[in-house]
C-alpha positions as CSV (number, residue, x, y, z in Angstrom):
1,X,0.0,0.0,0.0
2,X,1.2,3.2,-1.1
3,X,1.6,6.1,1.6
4,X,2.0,9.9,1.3
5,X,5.2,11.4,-0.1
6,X,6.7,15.0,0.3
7,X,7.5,16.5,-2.9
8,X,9.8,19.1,-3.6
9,X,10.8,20.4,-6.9
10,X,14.7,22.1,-8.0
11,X,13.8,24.8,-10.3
12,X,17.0,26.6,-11.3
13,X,14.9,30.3,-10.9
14,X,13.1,30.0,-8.1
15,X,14.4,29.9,-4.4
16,X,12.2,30.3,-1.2
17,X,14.4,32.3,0.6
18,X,12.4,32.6,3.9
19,X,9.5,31.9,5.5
20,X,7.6,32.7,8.4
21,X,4.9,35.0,10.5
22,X,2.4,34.3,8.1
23,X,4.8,35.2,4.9
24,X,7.1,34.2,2.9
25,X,10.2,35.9,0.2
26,X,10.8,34.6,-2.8
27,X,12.8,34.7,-6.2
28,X,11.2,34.2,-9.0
29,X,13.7,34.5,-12.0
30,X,15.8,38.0,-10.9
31,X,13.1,39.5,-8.7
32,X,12.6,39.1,-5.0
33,X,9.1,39.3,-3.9
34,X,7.8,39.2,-0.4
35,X,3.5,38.4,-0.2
36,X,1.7,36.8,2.4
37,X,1.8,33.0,3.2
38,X,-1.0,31.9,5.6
39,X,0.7,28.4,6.3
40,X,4.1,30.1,7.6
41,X,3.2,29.7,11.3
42,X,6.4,29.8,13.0
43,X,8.8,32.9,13.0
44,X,11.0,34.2,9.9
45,X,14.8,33.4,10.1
46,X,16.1,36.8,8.8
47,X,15.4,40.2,10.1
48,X,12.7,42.3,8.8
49,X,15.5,44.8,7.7
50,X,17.1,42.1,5.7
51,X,13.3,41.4,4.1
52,X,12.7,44.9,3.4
53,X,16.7,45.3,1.6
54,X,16.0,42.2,-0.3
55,X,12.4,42.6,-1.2
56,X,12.3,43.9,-5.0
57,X,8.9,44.1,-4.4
58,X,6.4,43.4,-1.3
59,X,2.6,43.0,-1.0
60,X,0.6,44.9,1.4
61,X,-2.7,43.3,2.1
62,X,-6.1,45.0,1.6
63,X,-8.1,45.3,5.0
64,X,-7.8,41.7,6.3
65,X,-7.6,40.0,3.3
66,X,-4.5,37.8,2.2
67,X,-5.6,37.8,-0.9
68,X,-6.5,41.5,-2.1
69,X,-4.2,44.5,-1.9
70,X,-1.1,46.3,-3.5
71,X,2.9,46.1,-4.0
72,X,5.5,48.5,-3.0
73,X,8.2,48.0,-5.7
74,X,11.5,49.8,-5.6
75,X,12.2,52.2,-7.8
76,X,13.2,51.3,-11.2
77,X,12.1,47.3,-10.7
78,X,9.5,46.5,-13.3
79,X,6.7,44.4,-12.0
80,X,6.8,42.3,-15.3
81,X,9.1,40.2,-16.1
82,X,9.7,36.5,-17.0
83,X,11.1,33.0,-15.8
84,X,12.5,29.9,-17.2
85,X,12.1,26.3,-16.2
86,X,14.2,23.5,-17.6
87,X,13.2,19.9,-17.8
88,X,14.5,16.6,-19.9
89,X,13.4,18.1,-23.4
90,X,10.9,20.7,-22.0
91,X,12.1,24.5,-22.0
92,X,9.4,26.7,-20.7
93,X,9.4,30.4,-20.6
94,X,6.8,32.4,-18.8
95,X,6.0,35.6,-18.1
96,X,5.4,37.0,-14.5
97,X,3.6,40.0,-13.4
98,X,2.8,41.8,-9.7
99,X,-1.4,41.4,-9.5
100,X,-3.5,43.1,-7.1
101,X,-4.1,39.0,-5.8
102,X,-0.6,38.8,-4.6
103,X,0.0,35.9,-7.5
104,X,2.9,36.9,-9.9
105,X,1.7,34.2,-12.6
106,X,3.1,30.9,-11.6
107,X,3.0,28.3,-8.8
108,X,6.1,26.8,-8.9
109,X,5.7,24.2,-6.6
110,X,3.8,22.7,-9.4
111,X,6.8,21.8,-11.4
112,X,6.6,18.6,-9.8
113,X,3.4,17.8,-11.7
114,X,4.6,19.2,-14.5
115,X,7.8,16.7,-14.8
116,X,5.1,13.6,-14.3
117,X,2.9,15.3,-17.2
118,X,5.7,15.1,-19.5
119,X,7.2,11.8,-18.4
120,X,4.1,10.1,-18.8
121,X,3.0,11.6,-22.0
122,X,7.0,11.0,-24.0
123,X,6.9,7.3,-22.6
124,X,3.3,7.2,-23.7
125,X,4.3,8.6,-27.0
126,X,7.4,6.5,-27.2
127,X,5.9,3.1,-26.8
128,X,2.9,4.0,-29.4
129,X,3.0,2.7,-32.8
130,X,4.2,5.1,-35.3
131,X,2.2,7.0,-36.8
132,X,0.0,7.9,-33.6
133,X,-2.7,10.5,-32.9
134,X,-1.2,13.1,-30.7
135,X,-2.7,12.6,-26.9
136,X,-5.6,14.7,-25.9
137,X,-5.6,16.2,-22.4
138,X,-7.9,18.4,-20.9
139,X,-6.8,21.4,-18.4
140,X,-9.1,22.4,-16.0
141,X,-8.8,25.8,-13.9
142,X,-5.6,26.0,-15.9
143,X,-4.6,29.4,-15.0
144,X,-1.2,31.0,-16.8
145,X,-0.3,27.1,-18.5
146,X,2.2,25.8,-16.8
147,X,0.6,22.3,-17.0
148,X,-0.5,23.3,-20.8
149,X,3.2,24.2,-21.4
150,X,4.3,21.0,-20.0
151,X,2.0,19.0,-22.3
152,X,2.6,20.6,-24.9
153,X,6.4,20.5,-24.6
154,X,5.8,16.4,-24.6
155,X,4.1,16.6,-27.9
156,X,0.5,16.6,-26.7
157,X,-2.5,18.9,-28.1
158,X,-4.1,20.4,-24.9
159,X,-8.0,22.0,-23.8
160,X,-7.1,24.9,-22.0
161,X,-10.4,26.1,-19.8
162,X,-10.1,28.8,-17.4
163,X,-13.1,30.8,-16.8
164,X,-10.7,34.4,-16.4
165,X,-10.3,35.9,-19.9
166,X,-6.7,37.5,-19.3
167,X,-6.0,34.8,-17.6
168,X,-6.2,32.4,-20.6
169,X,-4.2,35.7,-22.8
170,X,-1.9,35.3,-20.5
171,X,-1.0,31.5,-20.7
172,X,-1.5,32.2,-24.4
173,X,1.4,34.5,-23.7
174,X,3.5,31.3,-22.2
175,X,3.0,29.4,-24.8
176,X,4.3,31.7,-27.5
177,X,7.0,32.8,-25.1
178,X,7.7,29.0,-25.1
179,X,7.5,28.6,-29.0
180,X,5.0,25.9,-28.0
181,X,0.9,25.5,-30.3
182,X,-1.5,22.7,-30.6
183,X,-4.2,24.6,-28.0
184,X,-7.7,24.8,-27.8
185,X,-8.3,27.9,-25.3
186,X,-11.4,28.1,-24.1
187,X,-12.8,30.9,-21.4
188,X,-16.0,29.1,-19.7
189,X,-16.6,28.0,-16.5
190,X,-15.2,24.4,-15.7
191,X,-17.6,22.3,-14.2
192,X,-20.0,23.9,-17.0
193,X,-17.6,23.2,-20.1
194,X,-17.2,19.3,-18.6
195,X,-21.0,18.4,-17.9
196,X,-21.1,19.6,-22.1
197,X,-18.0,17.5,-22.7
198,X,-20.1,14.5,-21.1
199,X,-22.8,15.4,-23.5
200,X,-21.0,15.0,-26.3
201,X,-19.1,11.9,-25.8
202,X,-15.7,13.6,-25.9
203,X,-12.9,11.6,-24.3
204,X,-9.2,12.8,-23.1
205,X,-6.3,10.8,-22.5
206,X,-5.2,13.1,-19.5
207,X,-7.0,15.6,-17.1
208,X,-5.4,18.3,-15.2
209,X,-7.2,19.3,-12.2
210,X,-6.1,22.6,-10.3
211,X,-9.4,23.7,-8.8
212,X,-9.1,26.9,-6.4
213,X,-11.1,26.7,-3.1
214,X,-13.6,29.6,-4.2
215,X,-14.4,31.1,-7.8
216,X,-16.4,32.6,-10.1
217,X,-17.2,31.8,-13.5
218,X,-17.3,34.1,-16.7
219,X,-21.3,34.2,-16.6
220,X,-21.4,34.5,-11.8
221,X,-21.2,30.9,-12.3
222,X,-20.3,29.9,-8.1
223,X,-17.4,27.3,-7.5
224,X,-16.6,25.9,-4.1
225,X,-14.4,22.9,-3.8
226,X,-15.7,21.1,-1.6
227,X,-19.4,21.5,-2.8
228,X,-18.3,20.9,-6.3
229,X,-15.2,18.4,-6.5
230,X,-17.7,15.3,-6.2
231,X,-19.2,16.1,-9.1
232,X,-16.1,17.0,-11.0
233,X,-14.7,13.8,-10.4
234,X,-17.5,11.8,-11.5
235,X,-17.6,13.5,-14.7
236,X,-13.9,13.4,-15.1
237,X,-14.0,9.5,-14.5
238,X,-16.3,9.4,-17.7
239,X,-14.4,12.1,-20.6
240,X,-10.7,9.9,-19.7
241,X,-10.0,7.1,-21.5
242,X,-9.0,3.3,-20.0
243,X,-5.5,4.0,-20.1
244,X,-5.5,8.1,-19.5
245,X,-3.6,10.0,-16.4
246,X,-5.3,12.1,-13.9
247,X,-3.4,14.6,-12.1
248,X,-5.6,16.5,-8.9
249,X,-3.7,19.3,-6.9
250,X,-5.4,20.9,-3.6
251,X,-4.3,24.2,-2.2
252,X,-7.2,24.4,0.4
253,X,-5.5,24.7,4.3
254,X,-7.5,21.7,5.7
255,X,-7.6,19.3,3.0
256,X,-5.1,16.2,3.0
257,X,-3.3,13.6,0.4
258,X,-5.7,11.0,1.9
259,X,-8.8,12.9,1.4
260,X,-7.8,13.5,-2.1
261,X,-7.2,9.7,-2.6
262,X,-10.5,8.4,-1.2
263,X,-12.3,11.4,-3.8
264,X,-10.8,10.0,-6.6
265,X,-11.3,6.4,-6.0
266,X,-15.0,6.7,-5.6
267,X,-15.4,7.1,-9.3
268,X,-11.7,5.2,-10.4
269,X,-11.5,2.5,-8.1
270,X,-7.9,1.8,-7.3
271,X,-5.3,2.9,-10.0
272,X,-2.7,0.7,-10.6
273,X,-0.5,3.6,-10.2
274,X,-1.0,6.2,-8.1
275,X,1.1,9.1,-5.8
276,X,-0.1,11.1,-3.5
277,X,1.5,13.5,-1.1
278,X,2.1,17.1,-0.4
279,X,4.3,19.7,-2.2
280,X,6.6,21.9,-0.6
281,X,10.0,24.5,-0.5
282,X,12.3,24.5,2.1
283,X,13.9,28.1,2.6
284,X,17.5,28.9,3.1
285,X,16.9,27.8,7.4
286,X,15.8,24.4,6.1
287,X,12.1,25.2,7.3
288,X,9.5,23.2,4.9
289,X,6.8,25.5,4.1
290,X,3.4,23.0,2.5
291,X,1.9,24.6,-0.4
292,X,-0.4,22.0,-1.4
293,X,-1.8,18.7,-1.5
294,X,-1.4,16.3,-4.7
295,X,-3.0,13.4,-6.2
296,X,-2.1,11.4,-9.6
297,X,-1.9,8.5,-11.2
298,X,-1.5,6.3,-14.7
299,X,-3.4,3.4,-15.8
């Protein structure tokens, strides 16, 4: 029987510096950033001086929200800017930006998930009789791309839904940035777009699932994980093929690997291959900081 495993991934521009009292600083590429990290219970390592010298650019929050607010950015640091990641044959570039949600346009804790993406689908591609279709896989709540990048980078033609407009221009950005095509961008609100999938007997050989704990759809369509995550799974479990990949991430504080594991096997029994775990960054003081909960497998 398989048990939870800690994740972290080595991204050549991206370094969690420190950590602590509820934030956390960061380099992203040649940028420092310092925003707010609810998980970072226990106190920072450096001084706040040293923060504040380091900081390129730090978020002040709006009211009491973590989420909402504003940066302070030194002068002459420009709050765009981009970032590399390197991987086997996969060489993403994507641009990063300061938003007034304290993102800057990439998670990269998720690089983990994007190596399996792209190991699965090359060994998938490599063991296929040539010619072969190019695999299908369905991104949902996809954000800037990074997943999209990685499937694409693997030789893969991708469904790209995200219910934010810019958001999808900006992983439309990534992938040009990245001199990768073969998507199908679609604005729409997820659980929507896959109940119509169902309808028409569309089928994927992968599905990306990166659902936030709250959002909003292009139309006030209401998402909530844990109201809606059944029901995404149980559609999911009908649109991937017999031998498809499903790959489930969970930022919610709260939720665990295990919890993630038991959803998924309600509607696709016991995968012959599965991991499941948490990713994290330790910073410089060798404080792990968890930034989310994952669940995959192959069949």
């Amino acid at each position: 029987m398989r048990t939870p495993e800690l994740l972290q991934p080595q991204l050549a521009d991206y370094e969690l510096i420190d950590s602590g009292d509820f934030a956390k600083l960061e380099r992203f590429g040649d940028r420092i950033v310092a925003r707010p990290e609810p998980q970072a219970l226990w106190h920072r390592s450096l001084p706040d001086d040293e923060w504040a010298g380091l900081a390129d650019a730090t978020f002040v929050k709006t009211g009491g929200s973590d989420e909402r607010g504003s940066w302070e950015v030194k002068p002459g640091v420009s709050e765009r800017w981009t970032m590399r990641y390197d991987y086997g044959g996969m060489h993403l570039r994507m641009r990063l930006a300061l938003t007034g949600f304290k993102h800057v346009g990439v998670f990269p804790e998720q690089a983990a998930n994007w190596n399996f993406i792209y190991d699965v689908l090359t060994a998938w591609r490599a063991d296929s009789p040539s010619p072969t279709p190019r695999p299908r896989v369905l991104n949902l709540f996809a954000y800037t791309g990074g997943a999209t990048l990685a499937t694409l980078a693997a030789g893969a033609e991708v469904t790209h839904v995200d219910s934010v407009k810019q958001t999808v221009n900006w992983a439309a950005d990534n992938a040009q940035l990245s001199g990768l095509d073969s998507v199908r961008w679609i604005v729409d609100d997820a659980l929507k777009f896959v109940r119509r999938e169902v309808r028409r007997g569309n089928t994927y050989d992968g599905i990306v699932l990166d659902p936030p704990a709250y959002g909003r759809g292009p139309d006030g369509e209401k998402w909530v994980l844990e109201q809606g995550l059944d029901e995404m799974l149980n559609l999911c479990a009908t649109l991937l093929r017999p031998q498809g990949f499903l790959v489930l991430n969970l930022y919610s504080m709260g939720l665990s690997a295990l919890l993630a594991q038991t959803a998924v096997h309600q509607y696709f029994d016991t995968p012959p291959n599965e991991q499941f775990g948490e990713l994290y960054f330790s910073d410089r003081a060798g404080k792990k900081l968890p930034l989310g909960v994952y669940y995959r497998f192959t069949r």
